[in-house]
mmCIF file of the N, C-alpha and C atoms, coordinates in Angstrom:
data_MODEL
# 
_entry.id   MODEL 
# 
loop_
_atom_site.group_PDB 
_atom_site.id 
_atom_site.type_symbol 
_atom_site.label_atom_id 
_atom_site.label_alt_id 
_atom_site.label_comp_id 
_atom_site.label_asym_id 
_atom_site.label_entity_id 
_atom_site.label_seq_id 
_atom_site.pdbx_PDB_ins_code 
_atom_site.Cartn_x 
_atom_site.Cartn_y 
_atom_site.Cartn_z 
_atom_site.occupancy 
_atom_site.B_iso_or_equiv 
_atom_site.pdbx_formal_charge 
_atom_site.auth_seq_id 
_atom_site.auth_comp_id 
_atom_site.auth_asym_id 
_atom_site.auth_atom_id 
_atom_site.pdbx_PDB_model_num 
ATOM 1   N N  . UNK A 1 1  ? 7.285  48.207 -27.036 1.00 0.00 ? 1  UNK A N  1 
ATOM 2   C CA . UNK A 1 1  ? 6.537  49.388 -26.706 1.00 0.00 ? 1  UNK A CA 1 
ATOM 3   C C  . UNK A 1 1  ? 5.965  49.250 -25.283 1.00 0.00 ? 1  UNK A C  1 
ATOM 4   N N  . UNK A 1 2  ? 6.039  50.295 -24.386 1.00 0.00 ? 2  UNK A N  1 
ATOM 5   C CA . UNK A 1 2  ? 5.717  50.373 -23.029 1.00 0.00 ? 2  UNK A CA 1 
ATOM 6   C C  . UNK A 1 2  ? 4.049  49.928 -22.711 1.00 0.00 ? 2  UNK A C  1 
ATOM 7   N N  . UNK A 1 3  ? 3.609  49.185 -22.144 1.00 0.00 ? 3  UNK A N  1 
ATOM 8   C CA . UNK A 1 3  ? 2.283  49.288 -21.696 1.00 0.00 ? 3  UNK A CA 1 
ATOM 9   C C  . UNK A 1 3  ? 1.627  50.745 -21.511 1.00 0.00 ? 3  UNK A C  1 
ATOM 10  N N  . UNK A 1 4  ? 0.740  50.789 -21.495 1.00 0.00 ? 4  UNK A N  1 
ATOM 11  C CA . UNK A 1 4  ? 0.011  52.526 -21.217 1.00 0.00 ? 4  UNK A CA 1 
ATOM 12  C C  . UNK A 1 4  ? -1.064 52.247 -19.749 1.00 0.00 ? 4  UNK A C  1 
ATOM 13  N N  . UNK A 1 5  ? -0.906 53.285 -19.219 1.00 0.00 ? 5  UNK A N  1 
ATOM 14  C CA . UNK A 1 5  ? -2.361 53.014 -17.989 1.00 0.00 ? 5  UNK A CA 1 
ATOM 15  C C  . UNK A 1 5  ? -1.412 52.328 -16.862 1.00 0.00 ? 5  UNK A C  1 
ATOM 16  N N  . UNK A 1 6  ? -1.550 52.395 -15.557 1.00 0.00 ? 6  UNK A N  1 
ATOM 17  C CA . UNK A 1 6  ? -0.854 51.911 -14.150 1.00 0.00 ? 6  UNK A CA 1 
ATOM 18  C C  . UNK A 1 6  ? 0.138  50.870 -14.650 1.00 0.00 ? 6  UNK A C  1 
ATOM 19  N N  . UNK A 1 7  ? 1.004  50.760 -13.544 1.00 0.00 ? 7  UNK A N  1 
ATOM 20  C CA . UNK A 1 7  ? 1.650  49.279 -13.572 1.00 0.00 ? 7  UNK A CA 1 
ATOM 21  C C  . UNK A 1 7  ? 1.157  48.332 -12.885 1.00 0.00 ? 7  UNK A C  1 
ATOM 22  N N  . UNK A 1 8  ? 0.988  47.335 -13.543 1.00 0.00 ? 8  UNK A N  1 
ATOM 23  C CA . UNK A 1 8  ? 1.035  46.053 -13.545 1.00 0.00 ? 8  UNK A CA 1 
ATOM 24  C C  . UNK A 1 8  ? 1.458  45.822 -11.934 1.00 0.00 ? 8  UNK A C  1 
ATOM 25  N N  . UNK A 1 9  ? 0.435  45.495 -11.319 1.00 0.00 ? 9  UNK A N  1 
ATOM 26  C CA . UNK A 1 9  ? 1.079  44.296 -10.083 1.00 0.00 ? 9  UNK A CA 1 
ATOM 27  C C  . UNK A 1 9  ? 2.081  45.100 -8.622  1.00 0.00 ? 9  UNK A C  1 
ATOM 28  N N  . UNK A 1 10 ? 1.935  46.429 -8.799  1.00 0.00 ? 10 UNK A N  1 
ATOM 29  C CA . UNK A 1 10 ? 2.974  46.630 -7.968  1.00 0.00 ? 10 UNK A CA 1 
ATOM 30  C C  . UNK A 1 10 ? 2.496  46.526 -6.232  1.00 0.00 ? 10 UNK A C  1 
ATOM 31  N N  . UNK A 1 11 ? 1.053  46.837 -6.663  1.00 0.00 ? 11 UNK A N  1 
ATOM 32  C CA . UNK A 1 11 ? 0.371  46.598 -4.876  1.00 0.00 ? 11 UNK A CA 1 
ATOM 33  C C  . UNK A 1 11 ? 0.513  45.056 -4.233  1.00 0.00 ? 11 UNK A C  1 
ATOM 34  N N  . UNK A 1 12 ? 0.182  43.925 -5.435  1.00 0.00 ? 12 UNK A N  1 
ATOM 35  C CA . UNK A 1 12 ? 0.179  42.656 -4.980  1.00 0.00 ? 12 UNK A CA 1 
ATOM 36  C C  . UNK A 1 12 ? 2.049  42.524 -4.791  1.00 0.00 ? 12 UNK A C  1 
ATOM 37  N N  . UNK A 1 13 ? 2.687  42.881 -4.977  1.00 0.00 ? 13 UNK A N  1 
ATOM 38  C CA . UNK A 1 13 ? 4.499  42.637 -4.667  1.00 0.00 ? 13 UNK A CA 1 
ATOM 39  C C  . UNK A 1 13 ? 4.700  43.168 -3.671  1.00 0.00 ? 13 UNK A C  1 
ATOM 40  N N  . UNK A 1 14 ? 3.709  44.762 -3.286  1.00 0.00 ? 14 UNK A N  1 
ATOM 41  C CA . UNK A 1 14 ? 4.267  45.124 -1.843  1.00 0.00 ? 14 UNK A CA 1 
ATOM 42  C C  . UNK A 1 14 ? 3.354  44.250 -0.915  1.00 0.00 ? 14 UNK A C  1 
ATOM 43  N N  . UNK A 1 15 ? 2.598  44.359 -1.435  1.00 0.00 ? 15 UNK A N  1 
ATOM 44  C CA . UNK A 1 15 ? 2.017  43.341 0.105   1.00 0.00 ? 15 UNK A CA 1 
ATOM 45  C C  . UNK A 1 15 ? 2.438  41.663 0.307   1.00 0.00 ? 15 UNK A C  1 
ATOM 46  N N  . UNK A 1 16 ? 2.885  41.479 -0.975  1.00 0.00 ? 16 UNK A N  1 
ATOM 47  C CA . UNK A 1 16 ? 3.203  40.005 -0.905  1.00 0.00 ? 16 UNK A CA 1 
ATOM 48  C C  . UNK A 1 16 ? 4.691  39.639 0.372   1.00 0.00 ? 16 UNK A C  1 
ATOM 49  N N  . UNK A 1 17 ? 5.593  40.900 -0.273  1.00 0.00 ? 17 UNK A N  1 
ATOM 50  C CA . UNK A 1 17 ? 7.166  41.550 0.393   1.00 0.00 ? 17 UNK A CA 1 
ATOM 51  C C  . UNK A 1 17 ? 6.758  41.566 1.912   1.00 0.00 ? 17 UNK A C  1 
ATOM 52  N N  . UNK A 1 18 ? 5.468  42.409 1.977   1.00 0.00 ? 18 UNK A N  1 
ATOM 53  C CA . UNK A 1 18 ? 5.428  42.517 3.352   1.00 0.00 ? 18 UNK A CA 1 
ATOM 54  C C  . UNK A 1 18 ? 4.951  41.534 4.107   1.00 0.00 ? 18 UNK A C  1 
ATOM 55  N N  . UNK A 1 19 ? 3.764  40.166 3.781   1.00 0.00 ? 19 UNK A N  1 
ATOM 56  C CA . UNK A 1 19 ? 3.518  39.245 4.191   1.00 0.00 ? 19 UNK A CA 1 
ATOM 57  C C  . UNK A 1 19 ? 5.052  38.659 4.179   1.00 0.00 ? 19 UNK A C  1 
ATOM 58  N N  . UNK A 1 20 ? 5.901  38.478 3.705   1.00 0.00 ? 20 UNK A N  1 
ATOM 59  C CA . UNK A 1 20 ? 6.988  37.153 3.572   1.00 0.00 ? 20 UNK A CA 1 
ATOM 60  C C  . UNK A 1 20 ? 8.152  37.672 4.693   1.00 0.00 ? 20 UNK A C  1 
ATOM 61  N N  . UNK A 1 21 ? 8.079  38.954 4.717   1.00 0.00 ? 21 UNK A N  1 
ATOM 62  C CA . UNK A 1 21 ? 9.029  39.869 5.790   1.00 0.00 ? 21 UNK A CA 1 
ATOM 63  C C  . UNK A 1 21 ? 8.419  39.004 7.168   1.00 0.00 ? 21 UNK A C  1 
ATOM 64  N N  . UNK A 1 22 ? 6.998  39.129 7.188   1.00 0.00 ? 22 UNK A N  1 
ATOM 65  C CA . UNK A 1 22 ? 6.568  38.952 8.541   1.00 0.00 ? 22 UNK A CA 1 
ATOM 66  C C  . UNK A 1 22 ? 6.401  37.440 9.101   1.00 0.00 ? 22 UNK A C  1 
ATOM 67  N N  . UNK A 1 23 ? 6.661  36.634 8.120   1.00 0.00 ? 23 UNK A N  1 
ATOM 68  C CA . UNK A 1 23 ? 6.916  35.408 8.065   1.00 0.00 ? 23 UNK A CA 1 
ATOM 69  C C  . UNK A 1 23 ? 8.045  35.104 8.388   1.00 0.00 ? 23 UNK A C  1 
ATOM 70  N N  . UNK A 1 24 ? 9.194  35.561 8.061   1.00 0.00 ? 24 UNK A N  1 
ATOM 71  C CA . UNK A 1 24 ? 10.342 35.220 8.029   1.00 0.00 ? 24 UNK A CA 1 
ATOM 72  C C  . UNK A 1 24 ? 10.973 35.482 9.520   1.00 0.00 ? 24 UNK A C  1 
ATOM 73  N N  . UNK A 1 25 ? 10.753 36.870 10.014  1.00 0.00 ? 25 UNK A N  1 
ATOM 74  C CA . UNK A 1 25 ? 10.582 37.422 11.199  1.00 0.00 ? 25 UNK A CA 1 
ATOM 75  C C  . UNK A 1 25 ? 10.183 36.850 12.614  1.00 0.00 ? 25 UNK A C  1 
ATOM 76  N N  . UNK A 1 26 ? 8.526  36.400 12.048  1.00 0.00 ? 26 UNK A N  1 
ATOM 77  C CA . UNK A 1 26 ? 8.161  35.307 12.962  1.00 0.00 ? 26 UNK A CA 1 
ATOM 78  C C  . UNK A 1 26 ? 9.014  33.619 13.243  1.00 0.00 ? 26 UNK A C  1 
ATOM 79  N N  . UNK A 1 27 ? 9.268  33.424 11.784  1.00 0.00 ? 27 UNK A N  1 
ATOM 80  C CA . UNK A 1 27 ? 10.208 31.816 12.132  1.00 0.00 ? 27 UNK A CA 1 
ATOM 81  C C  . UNK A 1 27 ? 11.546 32.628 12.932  1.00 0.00 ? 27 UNK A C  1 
ATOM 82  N N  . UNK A 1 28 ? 12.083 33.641 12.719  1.00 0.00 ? 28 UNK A N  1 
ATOM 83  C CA . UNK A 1 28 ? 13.502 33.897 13.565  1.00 0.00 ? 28 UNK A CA 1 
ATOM 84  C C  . UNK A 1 28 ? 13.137 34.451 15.095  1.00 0.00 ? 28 UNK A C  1 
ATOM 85  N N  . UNK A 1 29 ? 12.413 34.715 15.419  1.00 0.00 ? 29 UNK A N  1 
ATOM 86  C CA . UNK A 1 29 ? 11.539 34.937 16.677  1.00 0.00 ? 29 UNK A CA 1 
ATOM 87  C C  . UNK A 1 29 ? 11.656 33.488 17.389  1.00 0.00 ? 29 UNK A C  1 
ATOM 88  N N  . UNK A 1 30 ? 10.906 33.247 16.873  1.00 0.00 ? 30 UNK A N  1 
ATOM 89  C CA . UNK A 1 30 ? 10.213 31.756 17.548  1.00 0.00 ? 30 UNK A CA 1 
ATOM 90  C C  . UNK A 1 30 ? 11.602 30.479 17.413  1.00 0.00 ? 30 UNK A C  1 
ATOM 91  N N  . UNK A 1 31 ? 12.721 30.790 16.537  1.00 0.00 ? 31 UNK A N  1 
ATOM 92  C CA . UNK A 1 31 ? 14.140 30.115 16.437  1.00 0.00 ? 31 UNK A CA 1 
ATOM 93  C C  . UNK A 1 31 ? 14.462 30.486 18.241  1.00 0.00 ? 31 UNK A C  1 
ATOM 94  N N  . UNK A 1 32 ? 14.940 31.809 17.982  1.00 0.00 ? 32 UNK A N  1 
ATOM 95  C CA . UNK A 1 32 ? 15.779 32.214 18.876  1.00 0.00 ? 32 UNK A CA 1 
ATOM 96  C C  . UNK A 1 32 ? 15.074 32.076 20.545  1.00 0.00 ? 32 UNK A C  1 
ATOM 97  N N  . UNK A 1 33 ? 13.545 32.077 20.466  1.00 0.00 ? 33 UNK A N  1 
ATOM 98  C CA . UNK A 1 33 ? 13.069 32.003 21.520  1.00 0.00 ? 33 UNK A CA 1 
ATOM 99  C C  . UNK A 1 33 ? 13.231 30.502 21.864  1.00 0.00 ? 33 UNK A C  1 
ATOM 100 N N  . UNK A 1 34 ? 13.131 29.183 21.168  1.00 0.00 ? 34 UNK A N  1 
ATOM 101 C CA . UNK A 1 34 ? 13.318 27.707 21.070  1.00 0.00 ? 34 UNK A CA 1 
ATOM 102 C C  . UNK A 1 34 ? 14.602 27.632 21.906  1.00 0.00 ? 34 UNK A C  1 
ATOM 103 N N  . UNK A 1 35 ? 15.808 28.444 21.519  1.00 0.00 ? 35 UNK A N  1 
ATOM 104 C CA . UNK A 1 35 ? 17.258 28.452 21.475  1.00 0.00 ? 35 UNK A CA 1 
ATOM 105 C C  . UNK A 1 35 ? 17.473 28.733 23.137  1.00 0.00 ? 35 UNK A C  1 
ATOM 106 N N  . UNK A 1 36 ? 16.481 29.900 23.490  1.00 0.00 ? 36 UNK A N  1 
ATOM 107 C CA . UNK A 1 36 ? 16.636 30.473 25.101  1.00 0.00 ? 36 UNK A CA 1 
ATOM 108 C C  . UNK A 1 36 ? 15.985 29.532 25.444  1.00 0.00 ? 36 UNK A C  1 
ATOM 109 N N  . UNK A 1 37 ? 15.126 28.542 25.462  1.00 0.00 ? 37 UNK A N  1 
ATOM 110 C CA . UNK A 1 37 ? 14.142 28.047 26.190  1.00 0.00 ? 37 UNK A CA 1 
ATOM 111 C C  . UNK A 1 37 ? 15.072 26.483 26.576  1.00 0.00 ? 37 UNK A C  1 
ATOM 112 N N  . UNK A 1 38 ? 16.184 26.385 25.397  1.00 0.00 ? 38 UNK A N  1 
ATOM 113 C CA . UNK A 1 38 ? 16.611 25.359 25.608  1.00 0.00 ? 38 UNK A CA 1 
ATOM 114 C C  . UNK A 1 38 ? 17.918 25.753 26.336  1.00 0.00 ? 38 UNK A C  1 
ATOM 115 N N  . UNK A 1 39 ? 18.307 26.822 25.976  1.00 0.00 ? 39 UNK A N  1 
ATOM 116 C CA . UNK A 1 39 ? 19.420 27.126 26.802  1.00 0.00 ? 39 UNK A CA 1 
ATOM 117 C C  . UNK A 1 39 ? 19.423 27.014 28.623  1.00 0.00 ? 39 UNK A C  1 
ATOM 118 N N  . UNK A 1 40 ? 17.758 27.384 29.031  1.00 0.00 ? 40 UNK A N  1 
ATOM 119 C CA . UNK A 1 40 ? 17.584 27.823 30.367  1.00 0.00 ? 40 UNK A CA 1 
ATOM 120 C C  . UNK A 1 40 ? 17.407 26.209 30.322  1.00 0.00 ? 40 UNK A C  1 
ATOM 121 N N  . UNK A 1 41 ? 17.248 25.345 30.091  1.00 0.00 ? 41 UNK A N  1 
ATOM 122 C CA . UNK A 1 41 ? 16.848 24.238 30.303  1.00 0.00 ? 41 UNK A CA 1 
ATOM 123 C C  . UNK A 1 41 ? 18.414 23.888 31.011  1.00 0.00 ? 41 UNK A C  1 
ATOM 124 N N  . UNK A 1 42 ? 19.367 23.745 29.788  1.00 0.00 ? 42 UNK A N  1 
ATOM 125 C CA . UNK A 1 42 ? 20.559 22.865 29.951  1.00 0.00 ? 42 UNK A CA 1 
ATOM 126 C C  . UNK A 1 42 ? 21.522 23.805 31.109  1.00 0.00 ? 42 UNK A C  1 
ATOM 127 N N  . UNK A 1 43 ? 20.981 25.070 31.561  1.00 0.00 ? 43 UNK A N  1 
ATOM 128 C CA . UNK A 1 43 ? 21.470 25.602 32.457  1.00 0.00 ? 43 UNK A CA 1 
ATOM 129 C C  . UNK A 1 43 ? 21.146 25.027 34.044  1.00 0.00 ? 43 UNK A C  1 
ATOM 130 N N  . UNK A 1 44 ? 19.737 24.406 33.609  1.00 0.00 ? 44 UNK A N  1 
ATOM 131 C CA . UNK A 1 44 ? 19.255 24.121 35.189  1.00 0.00 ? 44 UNK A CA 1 
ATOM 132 C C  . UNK A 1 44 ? 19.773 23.077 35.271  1.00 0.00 ? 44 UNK A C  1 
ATOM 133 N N  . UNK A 1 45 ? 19.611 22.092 34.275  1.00 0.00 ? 45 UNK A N  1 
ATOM 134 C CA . UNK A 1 45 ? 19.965 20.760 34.295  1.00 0.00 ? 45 UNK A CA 1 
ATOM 135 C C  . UNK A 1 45 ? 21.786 20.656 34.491  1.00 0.00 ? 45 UNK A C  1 
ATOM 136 N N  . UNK A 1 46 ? 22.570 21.812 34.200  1.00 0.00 ? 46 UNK A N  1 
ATOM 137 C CA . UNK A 1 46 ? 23.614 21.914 34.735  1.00 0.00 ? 46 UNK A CA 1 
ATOM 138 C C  . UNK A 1 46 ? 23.683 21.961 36.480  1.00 0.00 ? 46 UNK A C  1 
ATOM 139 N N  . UNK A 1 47 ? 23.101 22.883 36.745  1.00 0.00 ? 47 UNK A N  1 
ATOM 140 C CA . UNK A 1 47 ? 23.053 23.194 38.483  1.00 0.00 ? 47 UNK A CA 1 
ATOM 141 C C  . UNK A 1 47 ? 22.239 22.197 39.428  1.00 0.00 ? 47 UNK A C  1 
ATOM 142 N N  . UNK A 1 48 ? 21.630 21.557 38.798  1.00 0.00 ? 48 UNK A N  1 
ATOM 143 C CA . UNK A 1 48 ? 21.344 20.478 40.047  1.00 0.00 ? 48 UNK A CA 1 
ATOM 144 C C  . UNK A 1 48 ? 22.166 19.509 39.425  1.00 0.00 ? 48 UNK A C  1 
ATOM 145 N N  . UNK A 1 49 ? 22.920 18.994 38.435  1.00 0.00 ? 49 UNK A N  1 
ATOM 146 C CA . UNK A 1 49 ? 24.040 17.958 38.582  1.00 0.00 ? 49 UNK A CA 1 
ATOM 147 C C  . UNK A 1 49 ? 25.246 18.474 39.638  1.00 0.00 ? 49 UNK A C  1 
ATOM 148 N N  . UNK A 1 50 ? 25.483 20.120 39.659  1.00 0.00 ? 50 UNK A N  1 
ATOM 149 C CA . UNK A 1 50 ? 26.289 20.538 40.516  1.00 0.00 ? 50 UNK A CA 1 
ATOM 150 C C  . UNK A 1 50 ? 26.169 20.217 41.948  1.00 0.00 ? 50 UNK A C  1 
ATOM 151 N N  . UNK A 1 51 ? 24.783 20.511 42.252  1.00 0.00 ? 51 UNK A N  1 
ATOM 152 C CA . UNK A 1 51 ? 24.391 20.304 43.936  1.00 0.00 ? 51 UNK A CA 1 
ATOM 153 C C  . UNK A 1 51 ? 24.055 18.579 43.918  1.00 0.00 ? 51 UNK A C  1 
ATOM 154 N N  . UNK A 1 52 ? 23.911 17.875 42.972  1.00 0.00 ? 52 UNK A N  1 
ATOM 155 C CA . UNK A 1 52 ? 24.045 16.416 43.512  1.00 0.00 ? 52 UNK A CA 1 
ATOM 156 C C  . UNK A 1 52 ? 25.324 16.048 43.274  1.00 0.00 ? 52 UNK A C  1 
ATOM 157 N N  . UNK A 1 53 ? 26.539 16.294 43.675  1.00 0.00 ? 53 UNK A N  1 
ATOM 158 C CA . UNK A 1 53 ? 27.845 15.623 43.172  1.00 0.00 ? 53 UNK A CA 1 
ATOM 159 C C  . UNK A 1 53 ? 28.385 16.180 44.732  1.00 0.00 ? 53 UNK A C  1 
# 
């Protein structure tokens, strides 16, 4: 038999959904920004091995 009166829990699931979205978001942010930061690195460190050779 169905419960009677609101459902159960549905505000704490959207906000939980939306905290874990913004979590997840932030670690792929902060990945891809790691990824450029290392990229510009091994780019420089490419071009002055160029001009010392």
């Amino acid at each position: 038999m169905p419960k009677k009166g609101k459902q159960k829990n549905t505000k704490n699931k959207a906000k939980h959904t939306k905290l874990m979205q913004r979590k997840l978001n932030k670690e792929r942010a902060d990945k891809e920004a790691t990824k450029a930061r290392l990229k510009a690195i091994v780019q420089k460190a490419n071009e002055s091995k160029k001009i010392d050779d």
